[in-house]
N, C-alpha and C positions, 0 to 999 in steps of 0.2 A: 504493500500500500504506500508506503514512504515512498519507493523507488519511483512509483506511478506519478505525486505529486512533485516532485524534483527533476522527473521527465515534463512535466506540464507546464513548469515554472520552467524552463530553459526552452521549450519549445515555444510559450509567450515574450521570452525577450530574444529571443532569434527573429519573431514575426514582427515586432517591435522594433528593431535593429534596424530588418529590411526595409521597415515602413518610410521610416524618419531616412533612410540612405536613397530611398526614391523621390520622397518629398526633397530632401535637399538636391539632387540633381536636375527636378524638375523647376525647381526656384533657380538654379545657375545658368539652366536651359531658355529662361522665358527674361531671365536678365541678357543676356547673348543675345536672343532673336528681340529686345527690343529695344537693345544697344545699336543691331547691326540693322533693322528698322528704321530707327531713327534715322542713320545714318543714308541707308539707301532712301528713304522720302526725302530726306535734307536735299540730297544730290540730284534728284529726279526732277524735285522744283526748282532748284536752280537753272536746270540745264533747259527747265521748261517757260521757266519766265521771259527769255527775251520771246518768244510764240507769242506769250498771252500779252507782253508790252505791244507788241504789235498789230494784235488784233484789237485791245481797246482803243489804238488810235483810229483804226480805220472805221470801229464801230461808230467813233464820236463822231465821225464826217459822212458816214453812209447813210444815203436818204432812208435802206433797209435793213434790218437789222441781218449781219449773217451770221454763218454758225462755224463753229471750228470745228476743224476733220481732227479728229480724236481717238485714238484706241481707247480699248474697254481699259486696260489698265492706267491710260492716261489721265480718263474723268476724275477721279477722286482725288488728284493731285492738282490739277486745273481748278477744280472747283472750291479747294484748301486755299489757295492762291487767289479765288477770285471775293471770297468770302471776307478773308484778309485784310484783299484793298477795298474793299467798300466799311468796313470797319472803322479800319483806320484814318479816312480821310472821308469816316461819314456820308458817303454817297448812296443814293439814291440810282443804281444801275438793273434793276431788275428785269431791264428788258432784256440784257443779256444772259440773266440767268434762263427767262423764260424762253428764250430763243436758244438755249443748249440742251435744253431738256432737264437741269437742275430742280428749276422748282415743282415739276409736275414729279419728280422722282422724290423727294424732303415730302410732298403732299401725299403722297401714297404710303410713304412709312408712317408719319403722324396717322392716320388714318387707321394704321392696322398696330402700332404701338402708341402706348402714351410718353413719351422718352422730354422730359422738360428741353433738354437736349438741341430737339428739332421746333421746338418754340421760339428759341433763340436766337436759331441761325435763319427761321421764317422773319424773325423780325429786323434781322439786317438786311432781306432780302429787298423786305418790303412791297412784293407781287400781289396786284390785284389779284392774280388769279388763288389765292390761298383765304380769301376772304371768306368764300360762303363755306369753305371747310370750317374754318376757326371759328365764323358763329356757327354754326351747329353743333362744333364739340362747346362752345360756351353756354348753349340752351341744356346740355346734358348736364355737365357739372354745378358743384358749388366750393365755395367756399376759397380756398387758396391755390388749387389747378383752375376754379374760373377766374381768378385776379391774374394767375399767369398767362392764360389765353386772351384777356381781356388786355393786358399789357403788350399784346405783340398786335392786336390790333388797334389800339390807339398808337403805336407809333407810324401807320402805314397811314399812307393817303387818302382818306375815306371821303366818300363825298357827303354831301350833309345829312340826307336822309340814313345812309349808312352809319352817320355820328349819330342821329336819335336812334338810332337800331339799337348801336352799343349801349348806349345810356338805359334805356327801355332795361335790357337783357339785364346789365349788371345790377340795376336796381332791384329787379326781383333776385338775383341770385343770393346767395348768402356771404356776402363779400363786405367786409368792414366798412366804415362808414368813411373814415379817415383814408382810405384805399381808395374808396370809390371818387371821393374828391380830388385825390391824387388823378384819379384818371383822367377826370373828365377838365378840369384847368387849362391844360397840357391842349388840348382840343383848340381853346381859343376861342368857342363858338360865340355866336353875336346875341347879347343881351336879349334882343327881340326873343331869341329861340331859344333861349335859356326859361322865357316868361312864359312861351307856350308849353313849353315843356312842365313847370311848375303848376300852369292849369292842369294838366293832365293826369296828374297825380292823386291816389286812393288813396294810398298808406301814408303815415306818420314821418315813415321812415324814407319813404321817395320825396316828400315837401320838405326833409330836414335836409336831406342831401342835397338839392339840387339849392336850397335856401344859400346853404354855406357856399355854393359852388358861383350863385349869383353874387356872391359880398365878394368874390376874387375877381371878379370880371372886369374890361373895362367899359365907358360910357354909361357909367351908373350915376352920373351928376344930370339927371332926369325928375322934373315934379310926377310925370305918369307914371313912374317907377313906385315913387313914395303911395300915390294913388293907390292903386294894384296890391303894395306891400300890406295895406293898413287892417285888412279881412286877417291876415296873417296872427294879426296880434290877440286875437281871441281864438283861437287855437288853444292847443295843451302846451305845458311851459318847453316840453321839447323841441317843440315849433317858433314858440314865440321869441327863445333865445336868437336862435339864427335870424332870425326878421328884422330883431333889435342890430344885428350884425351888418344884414342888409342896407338897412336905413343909415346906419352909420358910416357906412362906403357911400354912399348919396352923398351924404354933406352937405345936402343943402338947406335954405331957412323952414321949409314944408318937414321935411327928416329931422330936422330937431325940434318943432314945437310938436311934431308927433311925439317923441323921445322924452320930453318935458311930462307931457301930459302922460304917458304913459308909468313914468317915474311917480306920479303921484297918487295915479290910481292904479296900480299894481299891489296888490297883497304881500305878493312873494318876492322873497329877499334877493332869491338866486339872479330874477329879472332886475327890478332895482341894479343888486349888484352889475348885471352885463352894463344897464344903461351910464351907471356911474364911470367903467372901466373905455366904455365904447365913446364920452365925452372929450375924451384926449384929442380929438381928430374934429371938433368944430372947433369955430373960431373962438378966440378966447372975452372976445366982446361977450356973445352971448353967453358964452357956457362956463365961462368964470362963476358968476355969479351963481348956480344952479347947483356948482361944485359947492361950497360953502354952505349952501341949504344941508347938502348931499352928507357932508360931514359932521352933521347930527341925527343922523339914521340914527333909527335902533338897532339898525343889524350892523354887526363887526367887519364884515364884508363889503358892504357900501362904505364905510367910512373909510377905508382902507385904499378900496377902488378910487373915491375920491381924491383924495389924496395923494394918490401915484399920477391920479388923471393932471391935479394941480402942477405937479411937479413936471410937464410936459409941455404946458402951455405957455410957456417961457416969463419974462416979466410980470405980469399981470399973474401968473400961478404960483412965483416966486413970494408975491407982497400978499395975495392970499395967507401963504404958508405961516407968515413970519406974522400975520395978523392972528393967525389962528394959535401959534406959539406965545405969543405974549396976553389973547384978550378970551382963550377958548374958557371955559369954565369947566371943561371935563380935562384933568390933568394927563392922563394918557394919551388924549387925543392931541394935547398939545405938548407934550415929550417925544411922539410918533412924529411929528410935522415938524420939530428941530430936529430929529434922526435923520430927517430925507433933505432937509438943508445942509446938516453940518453932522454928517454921520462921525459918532463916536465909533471907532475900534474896537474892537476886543483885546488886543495888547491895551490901548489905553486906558480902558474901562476895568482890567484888573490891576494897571497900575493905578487908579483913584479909587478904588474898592469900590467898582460901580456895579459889580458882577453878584450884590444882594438886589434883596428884593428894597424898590424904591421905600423909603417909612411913612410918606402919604397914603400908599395904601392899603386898604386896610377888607376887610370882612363885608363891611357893608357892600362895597361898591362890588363885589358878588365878580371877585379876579380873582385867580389862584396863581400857584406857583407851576400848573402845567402851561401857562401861558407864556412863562419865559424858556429860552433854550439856555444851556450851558455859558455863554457868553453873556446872558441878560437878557439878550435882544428877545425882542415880543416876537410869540408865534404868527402865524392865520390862524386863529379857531373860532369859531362863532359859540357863542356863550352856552353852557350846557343847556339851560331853561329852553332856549330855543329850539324847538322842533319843526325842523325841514321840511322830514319826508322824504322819499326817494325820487331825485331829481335827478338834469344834466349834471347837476354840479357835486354829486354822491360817490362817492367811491364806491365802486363797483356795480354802478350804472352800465355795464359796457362799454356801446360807442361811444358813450355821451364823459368817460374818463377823458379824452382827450381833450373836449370842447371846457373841461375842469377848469384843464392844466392851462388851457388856455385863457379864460376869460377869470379865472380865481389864481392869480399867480400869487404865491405865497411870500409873505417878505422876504424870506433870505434869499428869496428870488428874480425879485422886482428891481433888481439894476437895470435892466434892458427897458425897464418903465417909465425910469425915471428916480429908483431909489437905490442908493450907493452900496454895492454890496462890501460885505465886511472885509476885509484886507487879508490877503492869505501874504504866502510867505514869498511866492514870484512876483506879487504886484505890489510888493514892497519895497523890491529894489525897483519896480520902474518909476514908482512916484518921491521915492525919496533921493535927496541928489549922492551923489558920488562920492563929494568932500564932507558930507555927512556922515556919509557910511566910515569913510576914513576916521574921521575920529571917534 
């Protein structure tokens, strides 16, 4: 019985032995054939480039497109090379592809494989003729293979009705929100047909998208526009956010006394807050004054949004601020509004032991110690008492996270706003001189 097992255990590491002595031959075999691969396609294209230099010249001058006489072992090396220079020098040649037989061959693999692969090099090609393939694989899919599919045809040529195709298609697919705005920008289409499009719309989620996609557009300094937009604002707050957006790409005097009125008969803080943050982008004659109201909200968020709005508006946001620091009667609000004129440090602020909690405040005024971070500096939070609800502006809203981050920028964030972020240790040496550092 011994002998049986000690025959068994040597007959397994003999099988063992051979295994790992085949695998490694066969790993030395497929490093060789794609060393010496490499090397024969390196050579093959070289020797085949000056052909193909010469055939796109004469293509660029021929009334007709013509074709290259090609062996079957030649295509794929031609076609490496022609893929390359449109690449690289971002052309737009697909008549040449289409007159070699390239893109009807790339169309019949997509078709019978899903390979991202051939998404890729479909959209360098850029061939009408790969169109009605790519929507119909885009009607099939969802989710992140249709944002891939839907990407290779917004880079191509489409004509308009073929641009409402895409739009249609991706809006019902299941394709993020933040994506699908990505797509459609990029298109350029004209305001007009961005507004019929927005009539057209059933779901919550095709009026929010296409909303956001109208506030990127240009030739939105339109009163018809504001007209059109103002149905918009009695919608659900997912809607009414983006409208607020819209109007505020308007800019004009109709877009902000809507924006005014809206600010005051609005419930919800979330809105409020957009209209407070979306005030940065009127003139500051009128919207000075609005700001100042705005920075005695109840909500944390509009005062905040105010505030950064101030700091934008140049002069006139300046002498708000500095009004509001010396004559405000809520002392945070007027400690926040010296922060963003004359931001303290955090090196500074533990060298004056400014990093306790201030000793005006106290229990009543219903502030705690979660509202400061490590440094001092005041969080964003809106007061626990306060109850929201699940909004755009809720963490773990979905789509509507992005539209957060965007419209509720949080202080230690709000440099790009207009409020000073805190000094880290590279933007230390660019602000402070040289002969400083020195001694």
């Amino acid at each position: 019985m011994l002998a049986l097992i000690q025959q068994f255990v040597i007959n397994n590491i003999l099988v063992l032995g051979a295994v790992n002595i085949l695998l490694g031959a066969a790993a030395l075999l497929h490093r060789a054939y794609k060393s010496t691969y490499g090397e024969y396609s390196t050579r093959a294209k070289e020797e085949l480039w000056p052909r193909v230099e010469a055939y796109l010249k004469s293509a660029s001058t021929a009334r007709h497109m013509p074709t290259m006489d090609l062996r079957a072992n030649e295509r794929d090396y031609v076609y490496d090379i022609l893929l390359s220079y449109a690449e690289y020098y971002d052309l737009d040649i697909h008549e040449i592809f289409d007159a070699n037989g390239f893109t009807r061959e790339r169309i019949e693999k997509l078709w019978t494989r899903k390979n991202p692969q051939l998404l890729r090099e479909l959209a360098i090609i850029k061939s009408p003729q790969a169109e009605d393939l790519l929507f119909a694989r885009l009607a099939e899919t969802n989710g992140e293979e249709a944002y891939r599919v839907a990407r290779t045809l917004a880079v191509m040529e489409l004509s308009p009705n073929n641009q409402k195709r895409l739009m249609k298609t991706v809006i019902k697919a299941a394709v993020n929100v933040e994506r699908c705005i990505d797509l459609f920008v990029p298109l350029r289409m004209p305001v007009e047909v961005l507004m019929e499009q927005l009539y057209e719309q059933e779901s919550l989620r095709g009026e929010k998208i296409l909303l956001r996609t109208i506030a990127l557009a240009d030739g939105l300094d339109q009163e018809w526009i504001v007209d059109d937009i103002r149905p918009y604002l009695f919608h659900s707050q997912e809607v009414v956010i983006p409208a607020v957006m819209v109007l505020a790409a308007c800019g004009t005097s109709g877009a902000f006394e809507l924006l005014r009125s809206e600010y005051y008969n609005n419930l919800s803080w979330e809105v409020r807050s957009a209209v407070a943050k979306m005030m940065s982008r009127f003139d500051p004659y009128h919207s000075v004054p609005l700001l100042k109201v705005m920075t005695g909200d109840e909500s944390w968020w509009v005062r905040f949004n105010a505030l950064a709005s101030l700091a934008e508006q140049g002069m006139p946001g300046e002498e708000a601020l500095f009004e509001l620091t010396y004559e405000s009667p809520d002392p945070v609000l007027a400690d926040f509004a010296d922060h963003i004129i004359n931001p303290v440090q955090p090196v500074a602020r533990q060298s004056l032991h400014l990093s306790e909690r201030p000793v005006w405040m106290n229990e009543e005024q219903h502030m705690d110690d979660s509202l400061f971070d490590r440094h001092g500096e005041i969080i964003a939070k809106e007061p626990a008492e306060v109850k929201t609800g699940q909004s755009e502006y809720d963490h773990g809203a979905g789509d509507g996270d992005e539209q957060l981050e965007e419209t509720n920028a949080a202080p230690d964030q709000a440099g790009a706003r207009g409020v000073s972020e805190p000094l880290t240790s590279s933007s230390l040496h660019e602000e402070v001189p040289d002969e400083q550092l020195d001694d």
